[in-house]
PQR file with spaces between the fields and no chain letter, atoms N, CA, C, O and H, PARSE charges and radii, in Angstrom:
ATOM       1  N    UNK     1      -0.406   11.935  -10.077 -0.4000 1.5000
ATOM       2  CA   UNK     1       0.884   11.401   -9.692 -0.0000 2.0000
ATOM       3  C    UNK     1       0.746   10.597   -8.398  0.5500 1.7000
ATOM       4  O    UNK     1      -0.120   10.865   -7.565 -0.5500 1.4000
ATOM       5  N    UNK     2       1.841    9.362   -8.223 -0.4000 1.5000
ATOM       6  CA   UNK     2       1.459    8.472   -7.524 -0.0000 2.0000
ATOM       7  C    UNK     2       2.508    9.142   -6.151  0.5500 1.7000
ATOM       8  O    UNK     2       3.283   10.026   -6.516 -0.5500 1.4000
ATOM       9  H    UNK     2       2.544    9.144   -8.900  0.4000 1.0000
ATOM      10  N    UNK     3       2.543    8.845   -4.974 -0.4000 1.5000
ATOM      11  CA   UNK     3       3.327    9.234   -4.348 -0.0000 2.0000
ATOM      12  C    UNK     3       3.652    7.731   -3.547  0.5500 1.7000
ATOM      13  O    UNK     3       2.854    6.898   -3.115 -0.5500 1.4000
ATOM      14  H    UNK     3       1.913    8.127   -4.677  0.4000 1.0000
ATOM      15  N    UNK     4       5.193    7.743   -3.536 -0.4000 1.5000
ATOM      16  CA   UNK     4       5.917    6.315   -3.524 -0.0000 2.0000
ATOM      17  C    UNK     4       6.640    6.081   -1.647  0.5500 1.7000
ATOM      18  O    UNK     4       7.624    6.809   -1.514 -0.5500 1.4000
ATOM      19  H    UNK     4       5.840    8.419   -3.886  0.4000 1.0000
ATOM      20  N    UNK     5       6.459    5.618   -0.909 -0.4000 1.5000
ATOM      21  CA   UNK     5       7.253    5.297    0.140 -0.0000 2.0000
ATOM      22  C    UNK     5       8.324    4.510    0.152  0.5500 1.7000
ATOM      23  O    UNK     5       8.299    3.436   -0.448 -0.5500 1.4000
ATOM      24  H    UNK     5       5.660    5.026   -1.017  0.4000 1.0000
ATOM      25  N    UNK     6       9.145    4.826    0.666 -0.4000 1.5000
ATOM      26  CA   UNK     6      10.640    4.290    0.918 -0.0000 2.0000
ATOM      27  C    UNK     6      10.164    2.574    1.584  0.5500 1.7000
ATOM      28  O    UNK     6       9.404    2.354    2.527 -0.5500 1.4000
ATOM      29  H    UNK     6       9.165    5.698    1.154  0.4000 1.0000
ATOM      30  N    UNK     7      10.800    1.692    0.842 -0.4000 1.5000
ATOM      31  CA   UNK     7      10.557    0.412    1.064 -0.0000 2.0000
ATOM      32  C    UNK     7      11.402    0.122    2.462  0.5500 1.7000
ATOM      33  O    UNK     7      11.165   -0.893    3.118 -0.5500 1.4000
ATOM      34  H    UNK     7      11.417    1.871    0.075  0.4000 1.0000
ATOM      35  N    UNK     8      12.487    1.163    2.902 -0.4000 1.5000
ATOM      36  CA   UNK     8      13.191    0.920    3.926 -0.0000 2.0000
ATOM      37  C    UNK     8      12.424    1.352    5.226  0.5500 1.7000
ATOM      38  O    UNK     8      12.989    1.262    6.315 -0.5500 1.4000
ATOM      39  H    UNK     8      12.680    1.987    2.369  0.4000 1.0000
ATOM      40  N    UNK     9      11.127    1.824    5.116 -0.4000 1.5000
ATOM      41  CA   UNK     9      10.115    2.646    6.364 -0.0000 2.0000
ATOM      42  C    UNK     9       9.688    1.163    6.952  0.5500 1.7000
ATOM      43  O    UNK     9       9.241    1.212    8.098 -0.5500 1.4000
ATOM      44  H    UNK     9      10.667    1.897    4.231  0.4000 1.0000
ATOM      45  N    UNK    10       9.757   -0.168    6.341 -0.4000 1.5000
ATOM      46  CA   UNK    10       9.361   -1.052    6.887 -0.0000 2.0000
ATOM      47  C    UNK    10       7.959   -1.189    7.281  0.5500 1.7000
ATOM      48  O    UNK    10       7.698   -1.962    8.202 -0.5500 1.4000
ATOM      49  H    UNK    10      10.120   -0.207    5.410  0.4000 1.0000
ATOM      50  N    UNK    11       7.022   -0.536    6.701 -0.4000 1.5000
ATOM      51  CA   UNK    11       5.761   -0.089    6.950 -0.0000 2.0000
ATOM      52  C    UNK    11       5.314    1.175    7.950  0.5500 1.7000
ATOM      53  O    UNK    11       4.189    1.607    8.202 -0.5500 1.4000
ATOM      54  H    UNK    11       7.234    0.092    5.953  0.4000 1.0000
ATOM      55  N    UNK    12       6.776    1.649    8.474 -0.4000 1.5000
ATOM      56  CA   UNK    12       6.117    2.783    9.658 -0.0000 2.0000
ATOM      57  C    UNK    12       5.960    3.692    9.130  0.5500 1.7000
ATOM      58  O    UNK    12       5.954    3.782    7.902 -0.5500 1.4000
ATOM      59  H    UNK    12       7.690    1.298    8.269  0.4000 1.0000
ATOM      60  N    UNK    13       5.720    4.991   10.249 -0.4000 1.5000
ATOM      61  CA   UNK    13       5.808    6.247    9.068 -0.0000 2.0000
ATOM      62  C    UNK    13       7.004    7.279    9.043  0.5500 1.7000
ATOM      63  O    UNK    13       7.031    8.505    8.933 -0.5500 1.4000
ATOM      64  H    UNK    13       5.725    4.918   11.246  0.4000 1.0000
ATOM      65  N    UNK    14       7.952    6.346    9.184 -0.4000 1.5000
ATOM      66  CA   UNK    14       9.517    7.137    9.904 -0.0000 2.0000
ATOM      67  C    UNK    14      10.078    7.363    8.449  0.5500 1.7000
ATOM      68  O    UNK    14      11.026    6.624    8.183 -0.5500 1.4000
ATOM      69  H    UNK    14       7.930    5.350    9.274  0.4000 1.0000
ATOM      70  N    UNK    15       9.712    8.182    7.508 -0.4000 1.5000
ATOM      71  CA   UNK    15      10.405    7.978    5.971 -0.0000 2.0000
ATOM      72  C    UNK    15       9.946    9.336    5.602  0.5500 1.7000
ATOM      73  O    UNK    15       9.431   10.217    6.290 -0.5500 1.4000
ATOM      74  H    UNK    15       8.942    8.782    7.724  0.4000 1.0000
ATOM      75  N    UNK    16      10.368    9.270    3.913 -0.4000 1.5000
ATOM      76  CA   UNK    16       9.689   10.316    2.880 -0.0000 2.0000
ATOM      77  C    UNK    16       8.907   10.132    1.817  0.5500 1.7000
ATOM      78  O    UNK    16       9.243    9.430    0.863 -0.5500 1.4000
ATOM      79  H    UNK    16      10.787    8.554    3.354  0.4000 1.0000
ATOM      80  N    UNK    17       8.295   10.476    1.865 -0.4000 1.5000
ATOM      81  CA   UNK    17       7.752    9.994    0.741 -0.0000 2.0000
ATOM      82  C    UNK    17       8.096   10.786   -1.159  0.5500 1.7000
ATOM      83  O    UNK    17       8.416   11.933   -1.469 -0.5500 1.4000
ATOM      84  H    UNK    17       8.022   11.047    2.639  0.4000 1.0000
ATOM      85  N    UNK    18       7.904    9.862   -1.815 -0.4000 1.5000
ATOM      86  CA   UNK    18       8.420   10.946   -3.417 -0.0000 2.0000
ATOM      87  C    UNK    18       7.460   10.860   -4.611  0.5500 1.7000
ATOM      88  O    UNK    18       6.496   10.172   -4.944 -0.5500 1.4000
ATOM      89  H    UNK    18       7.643    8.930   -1.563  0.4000 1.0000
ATOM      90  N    UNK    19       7.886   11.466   -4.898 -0.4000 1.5000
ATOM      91  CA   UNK    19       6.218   11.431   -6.516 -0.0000 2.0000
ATOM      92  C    UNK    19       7.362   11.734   -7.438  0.5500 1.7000
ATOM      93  O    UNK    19       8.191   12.613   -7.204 -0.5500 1.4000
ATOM      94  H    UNK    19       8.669   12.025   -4.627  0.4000 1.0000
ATOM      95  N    UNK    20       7.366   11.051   -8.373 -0.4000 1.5000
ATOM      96  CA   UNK    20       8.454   11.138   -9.604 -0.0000 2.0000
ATOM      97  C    UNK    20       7.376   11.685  -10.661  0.5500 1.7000
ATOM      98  O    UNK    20       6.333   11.061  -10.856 -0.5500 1.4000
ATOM      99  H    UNK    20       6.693   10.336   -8.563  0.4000 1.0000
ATOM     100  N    UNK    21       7.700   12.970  -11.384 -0.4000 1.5000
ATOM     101  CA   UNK    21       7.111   13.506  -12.473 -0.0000 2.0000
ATOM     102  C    UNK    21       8.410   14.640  -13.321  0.5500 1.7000
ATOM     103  O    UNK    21       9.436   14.983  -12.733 -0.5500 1.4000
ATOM     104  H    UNK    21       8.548   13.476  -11.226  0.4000 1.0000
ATOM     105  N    UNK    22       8.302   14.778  -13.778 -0.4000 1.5000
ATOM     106  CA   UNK    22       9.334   15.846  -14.338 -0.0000 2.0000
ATOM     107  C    UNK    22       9.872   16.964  -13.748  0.5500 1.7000
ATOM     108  O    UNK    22      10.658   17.775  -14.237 -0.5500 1.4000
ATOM     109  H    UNK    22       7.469   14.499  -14.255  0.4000 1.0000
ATOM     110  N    UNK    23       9.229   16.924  -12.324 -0.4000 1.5000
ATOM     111  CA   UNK    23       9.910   17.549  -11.227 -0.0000 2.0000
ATOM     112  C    UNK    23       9.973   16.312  -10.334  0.5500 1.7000
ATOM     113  O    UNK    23       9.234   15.328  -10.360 -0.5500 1.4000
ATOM     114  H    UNK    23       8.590   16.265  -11.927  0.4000 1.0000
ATOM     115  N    UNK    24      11.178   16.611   -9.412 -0.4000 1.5000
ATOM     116  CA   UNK    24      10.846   15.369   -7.861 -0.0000 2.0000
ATOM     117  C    UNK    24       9.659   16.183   -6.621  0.5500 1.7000
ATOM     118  O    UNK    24       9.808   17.270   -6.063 -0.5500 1.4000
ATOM     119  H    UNK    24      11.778   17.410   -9.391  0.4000 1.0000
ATOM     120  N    UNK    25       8.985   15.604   -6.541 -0.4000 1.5000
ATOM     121  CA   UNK    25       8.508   16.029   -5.015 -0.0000 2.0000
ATOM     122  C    UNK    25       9.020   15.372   -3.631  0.5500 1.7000
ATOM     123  O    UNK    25       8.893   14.149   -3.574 -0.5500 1.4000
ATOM     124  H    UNK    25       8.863   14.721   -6.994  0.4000 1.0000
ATOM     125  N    UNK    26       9.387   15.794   -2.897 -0.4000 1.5000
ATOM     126  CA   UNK    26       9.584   14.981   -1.708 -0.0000 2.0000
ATOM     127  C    UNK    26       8.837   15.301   -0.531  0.5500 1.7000
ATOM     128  O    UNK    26       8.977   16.517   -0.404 -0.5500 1.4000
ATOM     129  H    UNK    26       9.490   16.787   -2.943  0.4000 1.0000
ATOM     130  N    UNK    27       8.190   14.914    0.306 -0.4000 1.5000
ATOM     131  CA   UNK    27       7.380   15.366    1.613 -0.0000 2.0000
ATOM     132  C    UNK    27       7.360   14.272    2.803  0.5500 1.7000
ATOM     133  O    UNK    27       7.343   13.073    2.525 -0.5500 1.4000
ATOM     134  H    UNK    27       8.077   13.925    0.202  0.4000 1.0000
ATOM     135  N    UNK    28       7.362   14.600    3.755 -0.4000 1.5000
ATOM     136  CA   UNK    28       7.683   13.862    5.356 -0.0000 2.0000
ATOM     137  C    UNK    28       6.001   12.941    5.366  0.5500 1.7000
ATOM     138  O    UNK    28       4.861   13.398    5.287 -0.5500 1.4000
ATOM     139  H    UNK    28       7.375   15.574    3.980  0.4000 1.0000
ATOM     140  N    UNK    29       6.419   11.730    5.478 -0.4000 1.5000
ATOM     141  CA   UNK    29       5.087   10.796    5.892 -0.0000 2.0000
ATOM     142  C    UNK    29       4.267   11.372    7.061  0.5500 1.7000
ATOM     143  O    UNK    29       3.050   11.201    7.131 -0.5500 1.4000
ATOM     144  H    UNK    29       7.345   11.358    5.542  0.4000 1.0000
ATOM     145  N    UNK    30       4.913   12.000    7.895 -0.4000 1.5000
ATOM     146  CA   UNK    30       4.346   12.245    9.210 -0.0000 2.0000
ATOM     147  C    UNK    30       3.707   13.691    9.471  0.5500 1.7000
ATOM     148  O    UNK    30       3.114   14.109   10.465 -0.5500 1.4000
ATOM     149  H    UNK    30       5.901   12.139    7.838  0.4000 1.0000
ATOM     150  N    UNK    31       4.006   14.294    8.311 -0.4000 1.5000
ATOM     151  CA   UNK    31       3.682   15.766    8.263 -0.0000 2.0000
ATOM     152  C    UNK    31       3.073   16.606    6.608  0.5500 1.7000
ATOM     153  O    UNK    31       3.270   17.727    6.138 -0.5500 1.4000
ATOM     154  H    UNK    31       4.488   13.954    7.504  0.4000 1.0000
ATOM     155  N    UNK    32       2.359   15.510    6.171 -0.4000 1.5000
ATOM     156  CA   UNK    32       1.814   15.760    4.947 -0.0000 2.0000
ATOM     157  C    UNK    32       1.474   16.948    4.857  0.5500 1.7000
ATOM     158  O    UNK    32       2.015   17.601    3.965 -0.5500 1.4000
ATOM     159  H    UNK    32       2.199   14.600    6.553  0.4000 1.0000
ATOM     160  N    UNK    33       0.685   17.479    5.553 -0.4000 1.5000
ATOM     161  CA   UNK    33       0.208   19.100    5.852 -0.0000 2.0000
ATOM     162  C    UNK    33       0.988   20.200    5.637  0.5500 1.7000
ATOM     163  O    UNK    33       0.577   21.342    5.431 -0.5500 1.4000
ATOM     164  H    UNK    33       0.245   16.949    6.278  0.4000 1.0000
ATOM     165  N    UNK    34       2.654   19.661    5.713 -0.4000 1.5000
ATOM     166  CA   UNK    34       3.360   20.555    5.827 -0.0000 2.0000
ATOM     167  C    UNK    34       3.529   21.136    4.391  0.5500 1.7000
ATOM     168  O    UNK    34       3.848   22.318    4.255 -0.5500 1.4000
ATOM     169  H    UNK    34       2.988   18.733    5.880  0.4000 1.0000
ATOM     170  N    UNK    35       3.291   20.206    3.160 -0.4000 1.5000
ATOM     171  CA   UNK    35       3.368   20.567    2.066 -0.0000 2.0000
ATOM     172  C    UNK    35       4.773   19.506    1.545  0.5500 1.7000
ATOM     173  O    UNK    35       5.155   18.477    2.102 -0.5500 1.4000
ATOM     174  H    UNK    35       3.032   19.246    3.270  0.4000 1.0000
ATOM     175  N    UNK    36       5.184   19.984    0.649 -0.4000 1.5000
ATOM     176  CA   UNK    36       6.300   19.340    0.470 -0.0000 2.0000
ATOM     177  C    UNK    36       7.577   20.003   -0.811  0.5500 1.7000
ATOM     178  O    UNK    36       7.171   20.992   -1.421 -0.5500 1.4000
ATOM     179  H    UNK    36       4.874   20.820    0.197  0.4000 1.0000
ATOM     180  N    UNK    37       8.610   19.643   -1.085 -0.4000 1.5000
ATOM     181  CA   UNK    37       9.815   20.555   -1.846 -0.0000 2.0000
ATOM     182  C    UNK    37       9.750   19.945   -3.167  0.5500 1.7000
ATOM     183  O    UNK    37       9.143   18.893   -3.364 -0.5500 1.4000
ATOM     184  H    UNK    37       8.940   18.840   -0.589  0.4000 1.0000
ATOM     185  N    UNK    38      10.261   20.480   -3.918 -0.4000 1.5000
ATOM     186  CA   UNK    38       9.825   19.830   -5.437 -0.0000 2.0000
ATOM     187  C    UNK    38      11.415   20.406   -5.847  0.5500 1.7000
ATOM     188  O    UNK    38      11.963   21.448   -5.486 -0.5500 1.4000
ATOM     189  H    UNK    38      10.754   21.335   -3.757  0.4000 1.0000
ATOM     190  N    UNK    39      12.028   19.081   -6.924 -0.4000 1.5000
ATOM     191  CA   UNK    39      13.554   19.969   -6.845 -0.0000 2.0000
ATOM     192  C    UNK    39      13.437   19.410   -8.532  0.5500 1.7000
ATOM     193  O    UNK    39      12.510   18.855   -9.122 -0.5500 1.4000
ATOM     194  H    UNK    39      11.583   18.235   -7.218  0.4000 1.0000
ATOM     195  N    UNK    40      14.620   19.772   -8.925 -0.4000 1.5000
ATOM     196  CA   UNK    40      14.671   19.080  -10.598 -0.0000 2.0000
ATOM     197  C    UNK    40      14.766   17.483  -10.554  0.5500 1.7000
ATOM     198  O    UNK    40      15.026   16.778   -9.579 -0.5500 1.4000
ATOM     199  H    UNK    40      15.373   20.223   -8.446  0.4000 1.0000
ATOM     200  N    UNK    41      14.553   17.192  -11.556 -0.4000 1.5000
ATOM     201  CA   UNK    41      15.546   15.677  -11.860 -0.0000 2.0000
ATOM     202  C    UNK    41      17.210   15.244  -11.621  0.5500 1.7000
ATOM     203  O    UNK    41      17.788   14.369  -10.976 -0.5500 1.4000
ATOM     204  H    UNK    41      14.342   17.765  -12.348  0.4000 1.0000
ATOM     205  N    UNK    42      17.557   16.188  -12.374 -0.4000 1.5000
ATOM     206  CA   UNK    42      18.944   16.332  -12.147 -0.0000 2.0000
ATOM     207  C    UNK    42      19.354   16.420  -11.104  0.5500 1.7000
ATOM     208  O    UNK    42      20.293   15.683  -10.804 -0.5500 1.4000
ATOM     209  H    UNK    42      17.087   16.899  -12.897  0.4000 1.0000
ATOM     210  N    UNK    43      18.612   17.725   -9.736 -0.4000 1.5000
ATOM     211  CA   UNK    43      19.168   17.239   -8.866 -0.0000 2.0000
ATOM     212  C    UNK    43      18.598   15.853   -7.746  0.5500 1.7000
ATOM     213  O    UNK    43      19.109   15.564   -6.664 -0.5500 1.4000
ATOM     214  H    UNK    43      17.850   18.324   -9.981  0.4000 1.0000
ATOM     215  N    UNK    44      17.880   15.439   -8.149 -0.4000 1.5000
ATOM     216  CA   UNK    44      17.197   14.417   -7.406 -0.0000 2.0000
ATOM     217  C    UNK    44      18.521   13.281   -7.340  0.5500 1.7000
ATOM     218  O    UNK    44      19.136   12.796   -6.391 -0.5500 1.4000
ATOM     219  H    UNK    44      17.465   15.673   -9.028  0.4000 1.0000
ATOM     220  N    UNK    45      18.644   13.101   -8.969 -0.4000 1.5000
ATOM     221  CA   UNK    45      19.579   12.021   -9.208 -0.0000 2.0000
ATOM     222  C    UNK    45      20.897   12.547   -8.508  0.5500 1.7000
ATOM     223  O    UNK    45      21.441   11.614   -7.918 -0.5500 1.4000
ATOM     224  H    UNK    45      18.144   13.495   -9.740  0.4000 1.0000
ATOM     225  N    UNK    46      21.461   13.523   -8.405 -0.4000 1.5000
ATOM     226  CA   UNK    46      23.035   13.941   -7.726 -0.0000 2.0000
ATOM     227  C    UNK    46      22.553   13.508   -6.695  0.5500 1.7000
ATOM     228  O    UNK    46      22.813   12.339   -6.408 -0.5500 1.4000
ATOM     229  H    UNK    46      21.018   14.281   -8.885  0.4000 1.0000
ATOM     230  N    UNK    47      21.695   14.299   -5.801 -0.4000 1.5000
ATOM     231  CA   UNK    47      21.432   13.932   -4.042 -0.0000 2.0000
ATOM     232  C    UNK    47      21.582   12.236   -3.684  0.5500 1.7000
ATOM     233  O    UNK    47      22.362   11.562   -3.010 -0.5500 1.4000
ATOM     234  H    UNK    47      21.484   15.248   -6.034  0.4000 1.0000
ATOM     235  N    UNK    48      20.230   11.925   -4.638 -0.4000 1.5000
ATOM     236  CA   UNK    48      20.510   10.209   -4.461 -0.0000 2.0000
ATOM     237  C    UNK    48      22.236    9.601   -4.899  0.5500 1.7000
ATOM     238  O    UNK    48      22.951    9.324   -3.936 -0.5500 1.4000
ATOM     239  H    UNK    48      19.597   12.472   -5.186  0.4000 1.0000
ATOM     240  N    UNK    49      22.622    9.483   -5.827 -0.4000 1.5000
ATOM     241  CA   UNK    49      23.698    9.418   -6.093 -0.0000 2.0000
ATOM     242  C    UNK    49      24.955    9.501   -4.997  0.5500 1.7000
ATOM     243  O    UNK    49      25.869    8.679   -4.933 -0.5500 1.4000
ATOM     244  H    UNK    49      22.041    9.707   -6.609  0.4000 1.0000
ATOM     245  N    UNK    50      24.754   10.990   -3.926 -0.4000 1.5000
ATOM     246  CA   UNK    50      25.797   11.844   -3.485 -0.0000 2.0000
ATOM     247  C    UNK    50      25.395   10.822   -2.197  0.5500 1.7000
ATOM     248  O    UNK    50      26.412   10.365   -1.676 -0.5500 1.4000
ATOM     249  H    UNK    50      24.012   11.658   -3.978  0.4000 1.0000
ATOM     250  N    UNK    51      24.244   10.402   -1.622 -0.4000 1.5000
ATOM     251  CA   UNK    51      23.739    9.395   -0.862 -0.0000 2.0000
ATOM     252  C    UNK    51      24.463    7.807   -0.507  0.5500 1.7000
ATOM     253  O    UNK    51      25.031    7.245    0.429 -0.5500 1.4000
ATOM     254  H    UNK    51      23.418   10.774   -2.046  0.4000 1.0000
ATOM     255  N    UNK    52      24.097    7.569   -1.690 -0.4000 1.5000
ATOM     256  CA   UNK    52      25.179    6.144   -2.381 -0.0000 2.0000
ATOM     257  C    UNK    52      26.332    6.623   -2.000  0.5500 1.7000
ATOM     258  O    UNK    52      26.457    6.549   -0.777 -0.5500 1.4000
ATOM     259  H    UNK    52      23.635    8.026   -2.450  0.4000 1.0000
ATOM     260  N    UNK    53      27.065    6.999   -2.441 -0.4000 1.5000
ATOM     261  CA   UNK    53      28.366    7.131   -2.290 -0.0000 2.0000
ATOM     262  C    UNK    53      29.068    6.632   -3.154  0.5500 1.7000
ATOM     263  O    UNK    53      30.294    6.717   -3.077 -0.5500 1.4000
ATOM     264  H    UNK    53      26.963    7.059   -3.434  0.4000 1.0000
């Protein structure tokens, strides 16, 4: 799985990064080590969604 950066980081490392697979992963650019949260699809899409507005 590929892991994707936010096109809005502008190249820094002030973002999250995400791996889209049949789970979401999400993990901090700046703290890879830390591991990272893995949530459903479903809720990936509400959060983003709830984001948008």
């Amino acid at each position: 799985m590929v892991w994707r950066k936010s096109s809005y980081s502008g190249g820094q490392s002030n973002c999250v990064e995400v791996r889209l697979a049949r789970a979401v992963a999400v993990r901090d650019t700046k703290a890879r080590e830390h591991g990272h949260l893995t949530v459903s699809r479903a809720a990936w899409v509400a959060a983003v969604s709830a984001l948008r507005g």
